[in-house]
N, C-alpha and C positions, 0 to 999 in steps of 0.2 A: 604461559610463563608469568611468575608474580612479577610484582611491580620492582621487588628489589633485584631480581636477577636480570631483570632487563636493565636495571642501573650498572648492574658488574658487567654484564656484558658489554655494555656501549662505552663502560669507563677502560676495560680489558683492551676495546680497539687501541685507544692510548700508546702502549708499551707494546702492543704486535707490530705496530706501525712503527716505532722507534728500534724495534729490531732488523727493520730491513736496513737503517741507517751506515751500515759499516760496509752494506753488499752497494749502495749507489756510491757511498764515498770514494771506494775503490774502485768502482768500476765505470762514476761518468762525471768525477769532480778530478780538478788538478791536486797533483800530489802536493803533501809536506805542508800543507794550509789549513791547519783545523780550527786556528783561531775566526780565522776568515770563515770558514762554514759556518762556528758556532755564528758569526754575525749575522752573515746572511741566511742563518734560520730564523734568528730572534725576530731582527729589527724589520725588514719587510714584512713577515707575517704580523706584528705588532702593530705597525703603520697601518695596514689594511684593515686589522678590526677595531682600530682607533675611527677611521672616516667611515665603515660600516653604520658602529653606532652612534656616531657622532655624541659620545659623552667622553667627560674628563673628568679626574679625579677630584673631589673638593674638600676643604678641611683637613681632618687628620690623617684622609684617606691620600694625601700627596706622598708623606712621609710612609705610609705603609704599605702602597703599590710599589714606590722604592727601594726598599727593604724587600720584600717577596720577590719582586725581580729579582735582585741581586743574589738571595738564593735559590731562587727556581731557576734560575736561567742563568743569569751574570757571573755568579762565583762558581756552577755548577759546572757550565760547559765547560771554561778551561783550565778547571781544576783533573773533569774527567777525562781531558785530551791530553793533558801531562800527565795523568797516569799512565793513559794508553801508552805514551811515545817511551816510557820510563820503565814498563813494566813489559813481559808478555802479556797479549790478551788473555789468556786463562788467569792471568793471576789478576790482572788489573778488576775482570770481572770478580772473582771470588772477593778482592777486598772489597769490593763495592755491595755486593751479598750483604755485608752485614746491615745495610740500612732494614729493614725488616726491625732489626735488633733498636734499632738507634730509635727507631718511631713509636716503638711499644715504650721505652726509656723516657722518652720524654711525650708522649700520651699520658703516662703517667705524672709527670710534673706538674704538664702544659695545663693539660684537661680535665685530670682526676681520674681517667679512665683505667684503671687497676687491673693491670695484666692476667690473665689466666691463663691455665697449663695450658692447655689448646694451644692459643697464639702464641708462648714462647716456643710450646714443640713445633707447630707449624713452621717458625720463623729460622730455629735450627735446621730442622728439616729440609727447609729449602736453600739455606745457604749449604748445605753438605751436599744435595743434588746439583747446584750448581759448579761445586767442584766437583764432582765428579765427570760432568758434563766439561771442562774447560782445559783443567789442571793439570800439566803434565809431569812424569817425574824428570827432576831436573830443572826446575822452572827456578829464572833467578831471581832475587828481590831486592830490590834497589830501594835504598831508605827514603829519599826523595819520591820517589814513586808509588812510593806505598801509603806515607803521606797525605802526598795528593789523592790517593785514591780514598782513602778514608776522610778527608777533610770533605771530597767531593761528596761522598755517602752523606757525611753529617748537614753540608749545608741544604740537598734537597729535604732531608729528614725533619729537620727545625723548617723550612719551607712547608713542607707537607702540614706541619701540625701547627703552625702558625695561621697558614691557610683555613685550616678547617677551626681555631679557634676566635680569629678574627672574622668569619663569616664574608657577607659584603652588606653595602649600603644599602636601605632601601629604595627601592626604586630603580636596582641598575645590577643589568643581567649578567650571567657566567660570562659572556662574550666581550663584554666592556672590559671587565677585572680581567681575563686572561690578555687582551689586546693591553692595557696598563701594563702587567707583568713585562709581556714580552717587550714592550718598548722602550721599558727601564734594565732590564735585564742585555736586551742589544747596545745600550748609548752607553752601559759600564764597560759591555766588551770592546766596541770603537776605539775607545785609545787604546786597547792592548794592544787590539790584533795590529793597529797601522803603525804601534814602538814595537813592538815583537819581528810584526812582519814581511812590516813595509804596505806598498801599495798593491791592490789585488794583481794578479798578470792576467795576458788577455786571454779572457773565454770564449771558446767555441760553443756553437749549439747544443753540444752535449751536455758542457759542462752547465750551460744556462739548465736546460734542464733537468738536471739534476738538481740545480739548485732551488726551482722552483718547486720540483716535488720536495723539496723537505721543508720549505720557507711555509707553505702550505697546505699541504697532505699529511708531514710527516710531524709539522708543528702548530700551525693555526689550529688545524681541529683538530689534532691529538690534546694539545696542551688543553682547549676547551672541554674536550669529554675529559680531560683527567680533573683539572680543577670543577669541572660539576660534579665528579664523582668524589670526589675529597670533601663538599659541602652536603652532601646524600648518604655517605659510607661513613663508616666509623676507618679512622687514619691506619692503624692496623690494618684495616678490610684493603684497603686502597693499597698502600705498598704491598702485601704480598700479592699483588696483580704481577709485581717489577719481575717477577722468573720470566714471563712470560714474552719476554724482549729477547732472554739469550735462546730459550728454544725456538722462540724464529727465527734467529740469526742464526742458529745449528740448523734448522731445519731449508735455510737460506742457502745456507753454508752448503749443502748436502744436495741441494735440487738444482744448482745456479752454477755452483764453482769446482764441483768434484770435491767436495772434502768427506770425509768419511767418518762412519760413526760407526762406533764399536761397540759391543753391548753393553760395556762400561758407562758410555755415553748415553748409552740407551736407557739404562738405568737410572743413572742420574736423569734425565729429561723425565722419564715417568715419577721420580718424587719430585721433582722440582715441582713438576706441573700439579701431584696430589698434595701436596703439601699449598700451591695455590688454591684449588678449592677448597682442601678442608678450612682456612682462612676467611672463607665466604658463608660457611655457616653461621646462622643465628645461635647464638648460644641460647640452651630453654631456660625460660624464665622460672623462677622459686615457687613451688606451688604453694598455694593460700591454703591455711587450714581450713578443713570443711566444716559449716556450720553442722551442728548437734541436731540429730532429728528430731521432730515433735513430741513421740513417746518417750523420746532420753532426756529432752528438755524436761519435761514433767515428772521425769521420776529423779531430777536433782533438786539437791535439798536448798531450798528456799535461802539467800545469804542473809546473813543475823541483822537486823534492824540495826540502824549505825545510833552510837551511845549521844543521849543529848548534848549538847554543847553547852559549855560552863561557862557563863558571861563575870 
């Protein structure tokens, strides 16, 4: 295995991991609390790789671990939990598809990195297999919700490419920058969720763990292998990993809950998922013209003496 498909694949755990998110929600957290989840994934996972590395932000990096929190994590979750509640899942996912689109957009702004047909077809490609995979006829849309759904898209997407052009400090590893993330991204959600939602109700052992698996399993080292992959990959390369979150929720969906999949579904899961690799290949680079052979060298005609210079 080269060195770069071992970075997709380790970055890939990321979004298979955040696909089981919807099958532990409903099946070992309290209902109608998403704010509260997004919290308690952020801000414990955050605290714990903060006293791991025992480093803290310094300089300009106070304001800019704040900032990436706030769209990787803070504006993200519960922009994407007011879709969810606003929208059906199929559609809430489809709007959110477009992020692919929204990172090659501003890649190109952010970065300079100038979109190719590949990654736009790719990035089409897998927003259409995702609806196909989700979407049903008769799905309602709710402006609000649609909104949020898209607002959620854009702010990981400026996250993402933010990430990957802000780099980090030297001196201080993936593990620190995503424990920053997360612990600025949890303290923005704190006031929502306890005006939104009040105080958490009491949990039983399931619900602990469940919470545990996502605070992290499903976030400490997801969000780590993602923001190392975001610093290794090209931004492009990295979001279209994101299909790979609903095929294992449908594939979740399918092995866990009884839900079924049609070859409709089926279809779309196989572009969604070819439309992810093709996204991971290297584009080939421009070949060099070839130096002139020795005999062709020799049999070209000498260039004219350059005319003397008129002082």
């Amino acid at each position: 295995m080269s060195r770069k498909a071992a970075v997709v694949a380790l970055t890939a755990l990321a979004p298979v991991s955040w696909g089981s998110t919807y099958f532990v929600t409903t099946e070992f957290l309290p209902p109608d609390r998403p704010l509260l989840t997004g919290l308690l994934r952020a801000l414990p996972a955050g605290l714990l790789l903060l006293a791991l590395t025992r480093k803290l932000p310094s300089g300009a990096w106070w304001w800019k671990s704040a900032v990436l929190g706030a769209l990787n994590i803070g504006a993200f979750f519960p922009l994407l939990f007011l879709a969810a509640y606003r929208l059906p899942g199929g559609v809430a996912a489809v709007v959110g598809s477009v992020g692919p689109l929204l990172v090659v957009g501003l890649a190109a702004l952010l970065l300079g990195d100038r979109p190719t047909v590949r990654t736009l077809t790719t990035a089409v490609a897998a927003a259409f297999g995702v609806s196909l995979v989700v979407l049903k006829a008769g799905a309602a849309f709710d402006a609000v919700g649609v909104a949020a759904g898209l607002l959620s898209a854009l702010s990981m997407s400026v996250g993402v490419v933010l990430t990957k052009r802000w780099g980090r400090p030297e001196g201080v590893g993936a593990l620190a920058l995503t424990g920053w993330q997360l612990t600025a991204g949890g303290l923005v959600i704190l006031p929502v969720a306890l005006l939104v939602e009040g105080p958490p109700p009491a949990l039983t052992g399931t619900h602990l763990a469940g919470y545990a698996y996502l605070a992290f399993g499903n976030t400490a080292i997801s969000y780590f292998l993602w923001f190392r992959g975001i610093e290794r990959l090209s931004a492009a390369s990295v979001t279209l990993l994101g299909p790979l979150s609903l095929i294992t929720a449908a594939v979740i969906g399918w092995a866990a809950l009884g839900q079924s999949l049609g070859p409709v579904q089926l279809l779309g899961m196989a572009l969604a998922f070819g439309a992810t690799l093709a996204g991971q290949l290297t584009p080939k680079a421009p070949k060099e013209p070839k130096e002139p052979k020795a005999s062709e060298a020799l049999k070209a005609p000498a260039a004219p003496a350059p005319a003397p210079a008129h002082r």
